[in-house]
C-alpha positions, 0 to 999 in steps of 0.5 A: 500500500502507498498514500498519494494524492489525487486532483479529483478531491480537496481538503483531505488527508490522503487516501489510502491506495491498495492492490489487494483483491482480498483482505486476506489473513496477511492482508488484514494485518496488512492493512491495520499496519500500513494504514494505523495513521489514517484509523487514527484520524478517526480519533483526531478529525473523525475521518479517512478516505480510501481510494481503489477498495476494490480495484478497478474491474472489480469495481465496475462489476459492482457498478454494473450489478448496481445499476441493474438494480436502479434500473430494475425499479428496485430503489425507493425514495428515502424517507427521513426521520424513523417510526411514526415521524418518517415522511418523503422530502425532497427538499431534505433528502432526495436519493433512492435506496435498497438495503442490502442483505448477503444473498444479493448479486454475487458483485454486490455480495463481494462487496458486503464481504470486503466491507465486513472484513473492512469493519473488522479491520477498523474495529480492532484498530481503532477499539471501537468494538463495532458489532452489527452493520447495515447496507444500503444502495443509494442513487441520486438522480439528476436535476439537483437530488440531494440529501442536507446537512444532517448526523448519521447518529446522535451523542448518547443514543444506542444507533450507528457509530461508524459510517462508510460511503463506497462510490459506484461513479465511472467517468465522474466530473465536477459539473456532475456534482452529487460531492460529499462535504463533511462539516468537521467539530472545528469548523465551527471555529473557522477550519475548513469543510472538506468535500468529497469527489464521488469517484467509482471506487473511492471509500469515505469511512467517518465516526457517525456521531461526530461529523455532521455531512451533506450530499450536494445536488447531483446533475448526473446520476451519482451511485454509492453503496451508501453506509455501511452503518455499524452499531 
């Protein structure tokens, strides 16, 4: 593994670039050793990216399983809020979703794994003892979907405590739009925000309670495999 920067993204640390086509035994070690400095940004700015998760060709099988699925009408508008409060907004959020569940198409599964090994990785690096983990598919459309400013979890509740966004986008360019921007606790104080090109396969993970996010209008369709959430 080799940390470089990109032209695609600003603001952040660089991501953490890799060959592997599986997180072996070797591999896991691999990565808690190689990539210790970036896990540790989850304790001091709350993030880290990852660029090549999977590697390219496995990368665009995933897309192509993804796509399938948006164009099988199998993604449905999210909603916001949980229990009797939730109700569709587009002027809040304005993706479409699919959890996901082993079982799915083989490329979409593979990716379920690599990312559960990815947690265990996490979770023994940085001792967070992350358990349970869910996963969404998530589309926004063209014409400006977007999802505003918002916290995947909140201090103090028993919910999510990491959260991972994986991006499906081949040939992506800023006039697309659909970037992640992560609002970091200093920024408050004048630090910078940091935004996100959604480039196909390039992960975002960050602590769920501690940075807030949004997703920028999309003016093209924008693909990611969004969560994984763990509890």
């Amino acid at each position: 593994m080799a940390c470089r920067r990109t032209p695609e993204w600003t603001g952040l640390a660089e991501p953490v670039r890799t060959g592997l086509a599986e997180l072996t035994p070797t591999g896991f070690a691999e990565l808690r050793r190689t990539c210790y400095a970036e896990l540790r940004h989850l304790g001091s700015r709350g993030y880290f990216v990852w660029d090549g998760f999977l590697g390219q060709d496995r990368a665009l099988a995933v897309r192509a399983a993804a796509l399938a699925r948006v164009e099988a009408g199998s993604l449905k508008p999210a909603g916001i809020q949980r229990g009797s409060d939730h109700a569709l907004d587009t002027s809040v959020r304005g993706d479409h979703i699919e959890w996901m569940l082993p079982g799915a198409a083989p490329e979409l599964e593979a990716l379920w794994l690599r990312i559960q090994q990815l947690g265990d990785a996490v979770s023994a690096s940085a001792y967070l003892g992350l358990g349970r983990f869910d996963v969404q598919l998530a589309c926004y459309t063209a014409g400006g979907a977007h999802y505003a400013r918002h916290r995947d979890a909140f201090p103090g509740q028993a919910n999510r405590r990491l959260t991972a966004i994986w991006y499906a986008n081949a040939d992506w360019r800023p006039e697309h739009g659909g970037m992640l921007r992560l609002f970091p606790e200093e920024a408050s104080t004048g630090a910078a925000m940091e935004v996100v090109a959604p480039v196909l396969d390039r992960l975002v993970v960050f602590l769920s309670e501690r940075l807030a996010h949004e997703v920028l209008p999309a003016h093209a369709p924008s693909i990611g495999r969004t969560g994984p959430s763990w509890a």
